[in-house]
GUKE-811453 format. One record per residue: residue number from 1; residue in one letter; x, y, z of N, C-alpha, C in turn. Coordinates in Angstrom, 3 decimals, m for minus. Example, Ala and Ser with C-alpha at 12.3 -4.5 7.8 and 13.67 -1.06 7.14 Angstrom:
<rs>
pos|code|nX|nY|nZ|caX|caY|caZ|cX|cY|cZ
1|a|13.190|m5.690|7.800|12.300|m4.500|7.800|13.200|m3.300|7.800
2|s|12.850|m2.250|7.080|13.670|m1.060|7.140|12.900|0.030|7.870
</rs>
This chain:
<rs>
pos|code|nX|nY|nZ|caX|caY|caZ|cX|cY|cZ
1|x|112.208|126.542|m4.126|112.095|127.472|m3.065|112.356|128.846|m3.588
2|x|111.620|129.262|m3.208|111.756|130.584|m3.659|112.603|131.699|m2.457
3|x|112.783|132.673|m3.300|113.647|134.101|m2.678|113.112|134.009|m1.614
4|x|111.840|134.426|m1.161|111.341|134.934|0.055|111.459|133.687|1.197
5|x|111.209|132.557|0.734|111.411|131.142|1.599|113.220|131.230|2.099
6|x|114.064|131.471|1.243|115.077|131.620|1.534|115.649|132.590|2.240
7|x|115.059|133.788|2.114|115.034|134.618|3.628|114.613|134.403|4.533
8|x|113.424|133.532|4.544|112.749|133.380|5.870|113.881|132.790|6.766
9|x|114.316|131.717|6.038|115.306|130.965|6.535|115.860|131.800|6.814
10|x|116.914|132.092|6.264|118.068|133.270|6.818|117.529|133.623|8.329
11|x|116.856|134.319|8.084|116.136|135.478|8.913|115.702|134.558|10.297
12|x|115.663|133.427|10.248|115.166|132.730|11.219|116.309|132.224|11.783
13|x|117.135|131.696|10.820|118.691|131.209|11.473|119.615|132.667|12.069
14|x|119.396|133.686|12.067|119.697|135.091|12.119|119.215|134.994|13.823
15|x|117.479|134.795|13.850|116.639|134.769|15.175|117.184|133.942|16.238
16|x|117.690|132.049|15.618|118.398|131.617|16.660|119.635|132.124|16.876
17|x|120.252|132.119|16.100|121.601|132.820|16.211|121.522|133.966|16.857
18|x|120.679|134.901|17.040|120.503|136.138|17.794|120.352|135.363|19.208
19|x|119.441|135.018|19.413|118.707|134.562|20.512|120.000|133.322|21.015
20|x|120.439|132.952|20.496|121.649|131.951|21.202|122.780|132.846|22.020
21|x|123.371|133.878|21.023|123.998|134.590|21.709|123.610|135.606|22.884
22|x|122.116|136.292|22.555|121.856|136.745|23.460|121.792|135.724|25.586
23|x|121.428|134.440|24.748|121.459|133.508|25.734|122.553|133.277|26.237
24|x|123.649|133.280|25.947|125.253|133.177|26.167|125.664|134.136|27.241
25|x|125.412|135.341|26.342|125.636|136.539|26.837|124.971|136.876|28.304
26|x|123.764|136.294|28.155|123.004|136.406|29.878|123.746|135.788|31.029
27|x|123.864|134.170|30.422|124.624|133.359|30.960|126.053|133.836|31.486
28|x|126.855|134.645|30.865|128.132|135.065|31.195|127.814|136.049|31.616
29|x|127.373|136.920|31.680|126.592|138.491|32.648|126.114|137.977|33.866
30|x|125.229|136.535|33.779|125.411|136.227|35.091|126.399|135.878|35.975
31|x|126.918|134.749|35.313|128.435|134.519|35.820|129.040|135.869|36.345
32|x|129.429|136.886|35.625|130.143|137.804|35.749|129.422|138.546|36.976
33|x|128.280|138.543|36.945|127.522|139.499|38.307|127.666|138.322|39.268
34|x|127.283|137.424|39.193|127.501|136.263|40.412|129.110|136.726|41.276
35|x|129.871|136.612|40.212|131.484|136.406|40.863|131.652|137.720|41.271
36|x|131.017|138.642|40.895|131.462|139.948|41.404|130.422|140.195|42.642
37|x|129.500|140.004|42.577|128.728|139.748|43.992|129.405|138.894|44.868
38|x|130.160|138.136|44.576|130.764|136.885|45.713|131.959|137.794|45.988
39|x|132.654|138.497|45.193|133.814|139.422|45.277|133.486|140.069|46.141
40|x|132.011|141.433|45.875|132.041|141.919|46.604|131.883|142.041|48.508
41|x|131.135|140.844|48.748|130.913|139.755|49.499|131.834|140.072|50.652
42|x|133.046|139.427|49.268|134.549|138.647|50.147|135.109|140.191|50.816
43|x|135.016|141.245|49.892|135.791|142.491|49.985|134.958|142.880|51.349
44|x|133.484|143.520|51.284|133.107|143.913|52.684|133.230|142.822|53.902
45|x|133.249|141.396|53.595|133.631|141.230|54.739|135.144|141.273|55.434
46|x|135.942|141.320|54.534|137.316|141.815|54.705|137.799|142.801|55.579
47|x|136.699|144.182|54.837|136.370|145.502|55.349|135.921|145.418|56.689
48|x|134.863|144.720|56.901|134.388|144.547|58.249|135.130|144.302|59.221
49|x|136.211|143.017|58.716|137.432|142.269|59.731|138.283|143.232|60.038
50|x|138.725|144.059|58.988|140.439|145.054|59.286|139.419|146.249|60.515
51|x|138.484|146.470|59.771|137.670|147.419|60.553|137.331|147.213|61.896
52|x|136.602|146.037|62.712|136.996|145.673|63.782|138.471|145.269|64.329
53|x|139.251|145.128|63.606|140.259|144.841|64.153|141.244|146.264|64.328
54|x|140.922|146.855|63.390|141.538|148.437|63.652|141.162|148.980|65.067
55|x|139.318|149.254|65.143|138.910|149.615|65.978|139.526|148.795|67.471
56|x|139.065|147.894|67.736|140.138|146.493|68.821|141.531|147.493|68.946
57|x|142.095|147.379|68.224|143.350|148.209|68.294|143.844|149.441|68.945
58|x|142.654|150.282|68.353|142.453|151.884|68.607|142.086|151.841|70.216
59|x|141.010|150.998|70.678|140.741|150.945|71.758|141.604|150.166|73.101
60|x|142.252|149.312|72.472|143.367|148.902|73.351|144.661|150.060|73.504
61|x|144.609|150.843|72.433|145.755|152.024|72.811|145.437|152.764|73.362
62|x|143.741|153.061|73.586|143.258|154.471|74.135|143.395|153.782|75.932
63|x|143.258|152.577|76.121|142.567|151.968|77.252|144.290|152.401|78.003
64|x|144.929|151.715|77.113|146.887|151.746|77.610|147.171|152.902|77.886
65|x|146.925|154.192|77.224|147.475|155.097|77.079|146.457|155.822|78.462
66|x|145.194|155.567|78.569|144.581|155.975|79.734|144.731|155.837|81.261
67|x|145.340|154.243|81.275|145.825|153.276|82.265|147.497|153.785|82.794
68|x|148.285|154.235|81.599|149.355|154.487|81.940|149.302|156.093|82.608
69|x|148.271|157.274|82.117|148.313|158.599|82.441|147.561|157.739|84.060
70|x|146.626|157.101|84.369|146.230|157.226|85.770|146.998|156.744|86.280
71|x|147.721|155.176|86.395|148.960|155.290|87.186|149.965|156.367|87.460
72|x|150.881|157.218|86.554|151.341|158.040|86.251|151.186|159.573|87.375
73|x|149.658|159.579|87.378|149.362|160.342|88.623|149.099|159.779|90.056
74|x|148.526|158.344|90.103|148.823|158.045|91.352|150.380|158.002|91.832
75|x|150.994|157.887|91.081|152.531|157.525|91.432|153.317|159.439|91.509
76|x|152.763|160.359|90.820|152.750|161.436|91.535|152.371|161.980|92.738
77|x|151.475|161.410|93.094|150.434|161.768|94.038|151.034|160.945|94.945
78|x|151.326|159.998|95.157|152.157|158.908|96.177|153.748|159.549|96.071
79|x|154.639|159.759|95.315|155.645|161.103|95.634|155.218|162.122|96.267
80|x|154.397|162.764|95.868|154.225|164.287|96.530|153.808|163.733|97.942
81|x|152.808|162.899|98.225|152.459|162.935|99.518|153.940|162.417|100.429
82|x|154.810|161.000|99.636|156.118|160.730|100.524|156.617|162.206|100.792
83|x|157.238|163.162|99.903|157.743|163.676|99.976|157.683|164.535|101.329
84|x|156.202|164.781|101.223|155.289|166.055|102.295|155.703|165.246|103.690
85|x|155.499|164.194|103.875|156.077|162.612|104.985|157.224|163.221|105.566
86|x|158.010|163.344|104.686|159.499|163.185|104.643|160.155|164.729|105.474
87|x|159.421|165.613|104.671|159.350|167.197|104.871|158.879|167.443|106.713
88|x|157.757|166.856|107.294|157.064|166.693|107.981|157.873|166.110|109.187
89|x|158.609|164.808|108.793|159.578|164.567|109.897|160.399|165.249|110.421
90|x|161.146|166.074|109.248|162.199|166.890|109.460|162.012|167.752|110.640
91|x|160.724|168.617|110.181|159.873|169.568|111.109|159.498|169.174|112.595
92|x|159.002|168.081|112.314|159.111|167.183|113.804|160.578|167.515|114.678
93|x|161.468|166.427|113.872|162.766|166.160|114.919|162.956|167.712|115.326
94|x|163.213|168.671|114.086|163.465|170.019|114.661|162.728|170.362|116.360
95|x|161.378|169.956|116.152|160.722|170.635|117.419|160.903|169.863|118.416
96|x|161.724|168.741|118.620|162.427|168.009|119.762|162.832|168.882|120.866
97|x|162.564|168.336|121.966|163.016|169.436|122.845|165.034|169.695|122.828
98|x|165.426|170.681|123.654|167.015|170.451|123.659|167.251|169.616|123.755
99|x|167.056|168.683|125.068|167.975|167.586|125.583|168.001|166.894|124.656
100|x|166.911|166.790|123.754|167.203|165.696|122.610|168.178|165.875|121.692
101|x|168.213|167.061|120.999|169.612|167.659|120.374|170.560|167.483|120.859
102|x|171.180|167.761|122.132|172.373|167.828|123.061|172.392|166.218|122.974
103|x|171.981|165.386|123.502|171.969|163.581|123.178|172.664|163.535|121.741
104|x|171.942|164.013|120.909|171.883|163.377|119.616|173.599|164.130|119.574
105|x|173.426|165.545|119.978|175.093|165.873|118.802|176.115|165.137|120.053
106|x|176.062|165.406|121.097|177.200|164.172|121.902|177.158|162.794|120.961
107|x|176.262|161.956|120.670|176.273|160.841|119.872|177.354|160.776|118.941
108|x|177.132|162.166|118.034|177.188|162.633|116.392|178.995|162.430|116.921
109|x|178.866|163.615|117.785|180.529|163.918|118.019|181.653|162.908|118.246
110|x|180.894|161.606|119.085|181.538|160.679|119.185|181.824|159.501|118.212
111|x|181.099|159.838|117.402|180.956|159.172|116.151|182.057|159.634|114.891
112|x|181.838|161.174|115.393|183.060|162.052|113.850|184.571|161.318|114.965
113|x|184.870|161.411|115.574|185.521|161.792|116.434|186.801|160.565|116.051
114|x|186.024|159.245|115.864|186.567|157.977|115.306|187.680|158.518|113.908
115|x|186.917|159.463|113.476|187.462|159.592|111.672|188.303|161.329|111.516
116|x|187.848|162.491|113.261|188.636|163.496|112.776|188.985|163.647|114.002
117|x|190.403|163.863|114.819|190.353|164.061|116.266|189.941|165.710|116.538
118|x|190.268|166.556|115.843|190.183|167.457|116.070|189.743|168.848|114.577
119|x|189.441|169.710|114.880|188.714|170.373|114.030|187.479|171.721|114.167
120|x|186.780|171.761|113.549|185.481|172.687|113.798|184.419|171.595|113.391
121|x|183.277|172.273|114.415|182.063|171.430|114.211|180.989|172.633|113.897
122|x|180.096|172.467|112.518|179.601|173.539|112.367|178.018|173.163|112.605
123|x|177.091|173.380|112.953|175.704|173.231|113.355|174.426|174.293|112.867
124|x|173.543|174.314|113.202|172.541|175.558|112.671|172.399|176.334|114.081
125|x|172.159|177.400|114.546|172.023|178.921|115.341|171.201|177.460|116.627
126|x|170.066|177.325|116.509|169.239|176.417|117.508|170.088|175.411|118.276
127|x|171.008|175.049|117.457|171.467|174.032|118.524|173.427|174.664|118.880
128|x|173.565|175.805|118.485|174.571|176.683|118.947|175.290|176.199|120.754
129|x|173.871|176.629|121.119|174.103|176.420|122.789|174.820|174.996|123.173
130|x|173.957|174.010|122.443|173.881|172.729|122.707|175.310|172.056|122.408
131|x|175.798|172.645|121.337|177.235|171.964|121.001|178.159|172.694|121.761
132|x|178.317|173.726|122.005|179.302|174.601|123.103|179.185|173.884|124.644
133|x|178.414|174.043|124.615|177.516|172.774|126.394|178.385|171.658|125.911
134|x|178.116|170.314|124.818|179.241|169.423|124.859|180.689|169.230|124.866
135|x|180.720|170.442|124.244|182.492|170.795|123.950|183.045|171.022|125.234
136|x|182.260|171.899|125.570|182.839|172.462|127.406|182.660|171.479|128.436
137|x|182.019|170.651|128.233|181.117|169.158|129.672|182.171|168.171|128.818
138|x|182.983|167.636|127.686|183.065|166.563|127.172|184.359|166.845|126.716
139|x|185.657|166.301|127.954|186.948|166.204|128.071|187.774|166.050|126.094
140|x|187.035|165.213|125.506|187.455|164.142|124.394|187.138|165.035|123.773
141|x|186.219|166.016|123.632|186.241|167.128|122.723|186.637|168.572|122.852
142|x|187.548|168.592|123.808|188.271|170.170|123.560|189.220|170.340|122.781
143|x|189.384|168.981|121.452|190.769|170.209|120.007|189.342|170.379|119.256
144|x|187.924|170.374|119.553|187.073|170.873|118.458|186.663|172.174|119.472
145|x|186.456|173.172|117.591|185.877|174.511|117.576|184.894|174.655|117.705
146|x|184.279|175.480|117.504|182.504|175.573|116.959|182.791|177.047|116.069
147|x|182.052|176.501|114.507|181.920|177.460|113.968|180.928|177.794|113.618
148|x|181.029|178.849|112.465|179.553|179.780|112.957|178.455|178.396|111.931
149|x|176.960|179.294|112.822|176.268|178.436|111.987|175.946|178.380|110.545
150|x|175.369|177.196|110.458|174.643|176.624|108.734|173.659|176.083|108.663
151|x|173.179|176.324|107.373|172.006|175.970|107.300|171.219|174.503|107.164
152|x|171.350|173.687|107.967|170.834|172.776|108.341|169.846|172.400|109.691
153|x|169.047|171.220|109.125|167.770|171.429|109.993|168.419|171.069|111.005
154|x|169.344|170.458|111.366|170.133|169.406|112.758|170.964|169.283|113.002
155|x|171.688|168.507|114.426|173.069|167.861|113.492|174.318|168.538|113.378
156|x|175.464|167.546|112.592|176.599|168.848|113.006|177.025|168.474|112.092
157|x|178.096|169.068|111.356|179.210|169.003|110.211|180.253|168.960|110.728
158|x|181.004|168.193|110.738|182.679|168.112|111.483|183.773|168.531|110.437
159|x|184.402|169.086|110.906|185.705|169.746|109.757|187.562|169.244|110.225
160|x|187.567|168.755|109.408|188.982|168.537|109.932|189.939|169.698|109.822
161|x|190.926|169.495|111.005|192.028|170.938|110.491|192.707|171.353|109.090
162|x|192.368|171.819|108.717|192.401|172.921|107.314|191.606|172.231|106.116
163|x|190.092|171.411|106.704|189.608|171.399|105.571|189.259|170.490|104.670
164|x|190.257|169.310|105.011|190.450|168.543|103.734|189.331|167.147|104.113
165|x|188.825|166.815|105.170|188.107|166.002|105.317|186.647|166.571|106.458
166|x|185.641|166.595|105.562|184.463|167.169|106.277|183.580|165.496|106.122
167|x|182.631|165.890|107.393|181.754|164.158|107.906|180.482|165.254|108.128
168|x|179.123|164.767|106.978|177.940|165.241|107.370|177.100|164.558|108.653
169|x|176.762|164.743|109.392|176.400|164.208|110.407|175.283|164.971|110.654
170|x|174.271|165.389|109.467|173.235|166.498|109.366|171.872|165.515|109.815
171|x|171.062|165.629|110.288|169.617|165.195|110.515|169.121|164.872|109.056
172|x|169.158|165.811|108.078|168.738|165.123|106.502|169.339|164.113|105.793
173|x|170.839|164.108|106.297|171.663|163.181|105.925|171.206|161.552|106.680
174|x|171.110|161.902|107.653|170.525|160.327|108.220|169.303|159.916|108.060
175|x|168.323|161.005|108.086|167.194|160.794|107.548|166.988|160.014|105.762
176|x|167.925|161.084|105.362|167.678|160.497|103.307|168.337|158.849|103.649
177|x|169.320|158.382|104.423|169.709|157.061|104.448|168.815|156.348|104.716
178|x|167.767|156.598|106.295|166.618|155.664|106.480|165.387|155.436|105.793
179|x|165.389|156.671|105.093|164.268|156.793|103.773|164.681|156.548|102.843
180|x|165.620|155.975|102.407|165.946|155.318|100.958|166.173|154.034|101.452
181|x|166.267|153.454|102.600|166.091|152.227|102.740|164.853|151.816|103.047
182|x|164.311|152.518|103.239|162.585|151.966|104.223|161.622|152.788|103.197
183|x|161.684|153.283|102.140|160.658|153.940|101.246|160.432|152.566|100.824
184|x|160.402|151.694|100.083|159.290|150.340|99.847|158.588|150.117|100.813
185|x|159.380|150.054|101.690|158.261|148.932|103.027|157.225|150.526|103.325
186|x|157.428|151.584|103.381|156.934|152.732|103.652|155.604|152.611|102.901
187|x|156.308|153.069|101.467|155.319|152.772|100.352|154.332|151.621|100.857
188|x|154.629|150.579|100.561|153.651|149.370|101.168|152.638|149.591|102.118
189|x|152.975|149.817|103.063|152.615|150.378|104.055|151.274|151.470|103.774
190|x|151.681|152.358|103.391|150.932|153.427|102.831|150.058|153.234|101.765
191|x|150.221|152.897|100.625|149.941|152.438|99.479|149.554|150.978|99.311
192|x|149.837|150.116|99.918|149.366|148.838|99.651|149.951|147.840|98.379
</rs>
């Protein structure tokens, strides 16, 4: 065999040997692109999941946070209107005629009367007349005074002698008692 036969060889075992590895090499480039395609795969759908599930998220806080500002104002809006209710009565009882005042503070008086025998009873300017009229018509109340008026919508303030025990017996005062007991059923009522 000669030189050149013996290169051929070479040169041919060189060709498979090239060509084997190049074959290897495909083979593992595929592999390697396969698994990284399946990677990438796994990763966007991953992406996809946190991503809807972020979004799910975002939108359940916007929905909460929307839900809580509209309650938030109905429940303003249901205050302000009790309140205006409340305001409204006051204004009412005020425009009662006298006799109704004169009833009501004889009531009031007989009521302080249990807890102060004697004293000043202080009232607002409107019903001035009305408590002087009971004091003077109503035996059981001549050790009470009348002092000057205050500012209340109704009603009387009783004072004991020198002070030390005062009884609100104001129209707001009995009113805030029946409206802090009856604001649910009110509410209800109103609101549903």
């Amino acid at each position: 065999m000669g030189l050149e036969a013996v290169v051929e060889e070479i040169r041919e075992k060189g060709k498979k040997e090239a060509e084997k590895i190049r074959a290897e090499s495909k083979q593992e480039s595929d592999q390697i692109l396969a698994a990284a395609g399946k990677r990438a795969q796994q990763i966007k759908l991953a992406a996809e999941a946190e991503s809807v599930k972020q979004t799910t998220h975002i939108i359940d806080q916007e929905t909460s946070a929307a839900n809580l500002l509209v309650k938030r104002e109905l429940l303003n809006t249901q205050k302000a209107l009790l309140d205006k209710v409340y305001e409204t009565v006051l204004i009412e009882i005020a425009g009662l005629p006298e006799s109704f005042h004169r009833e009501a503070i004889k009531k009031l008086l007989t009521e302080a009367q249990k807890e102060i025998s004697q004293g000043k009873i202080y009232c607002n300017k409107r019903d001035m007349a009305a408590v002087k009229a009971v004091i003077s018509e109503t035996p059981e109340f001549a050790k009470f005074k009348v002092g000057t008026p205050v500012d209340i919508d109704g009603g009387v303030l009783v004072e004991g002698e020198g002070g030390e025990l005062q009884i609100d017996y104001s129209y707001r005062t009995f009113l805030a008692k029946v409206w802090e007991s009856g604001l649910k059923d009110a509410s209800d009522i109103l609101f549903g």
